[in-house]
N, C-alpha and C positions, 0 to 999 in steps of 0.2 A: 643227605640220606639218599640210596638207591631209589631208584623207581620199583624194582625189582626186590622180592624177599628170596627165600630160598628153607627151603623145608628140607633138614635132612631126618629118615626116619629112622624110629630107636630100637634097635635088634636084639636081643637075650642073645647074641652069639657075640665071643671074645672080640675085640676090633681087631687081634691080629688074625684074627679067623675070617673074617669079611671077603675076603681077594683068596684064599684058597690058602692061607698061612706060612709056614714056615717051612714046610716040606714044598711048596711052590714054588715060595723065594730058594726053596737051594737049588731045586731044579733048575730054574729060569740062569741062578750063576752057572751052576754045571756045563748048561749049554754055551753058555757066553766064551768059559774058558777059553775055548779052543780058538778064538780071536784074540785073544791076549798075548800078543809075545812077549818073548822074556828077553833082554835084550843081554847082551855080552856083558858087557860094562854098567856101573851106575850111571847114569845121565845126571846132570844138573834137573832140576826141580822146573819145569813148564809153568808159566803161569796161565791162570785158568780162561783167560783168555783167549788164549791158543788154542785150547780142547774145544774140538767142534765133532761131530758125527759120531757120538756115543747115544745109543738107542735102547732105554730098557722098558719091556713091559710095560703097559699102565698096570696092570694089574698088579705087579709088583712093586711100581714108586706109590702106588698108596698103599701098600704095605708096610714100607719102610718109612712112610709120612706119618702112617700113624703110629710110630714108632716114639714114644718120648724121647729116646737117646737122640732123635733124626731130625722128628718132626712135631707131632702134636705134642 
């Protein structure tokens, strides 16, 4: 067992509401787009591996953590 506990506190607001919701999360993609190219061709499939310097919001990966499809 840790040495360490951890208290999280319990809020009457939605958990996808926590981080600023779902109008944040589209903003935060909206902005991203414009880094995204679209390449000519299909590529073969990268393995994830390979994927390095992808940066999203904290505020937005626990949005999407608490996300049952994602995460919690």
């Amino acid at each position: 067992m840790s040495k360490h506990s951890v208290t999280i506190p319990v809020r009457t607001a939605a958990r996808s509401e926590l981080d600023g919701g779902w109008a944040q999360l589209q903003g935060d993609c909206a902005r991203m787009v414009a880094h995204w190219a679209v390449p000519a061709a299909v590529a073969e499939r990268v393995p994830a591996t390979l994927i390095h310097g992808v940066v999203v919001p904290s505020a937005s990966a626990r949005l999407v953590g608490a996300m049952p499809e994602y995460g919690a």
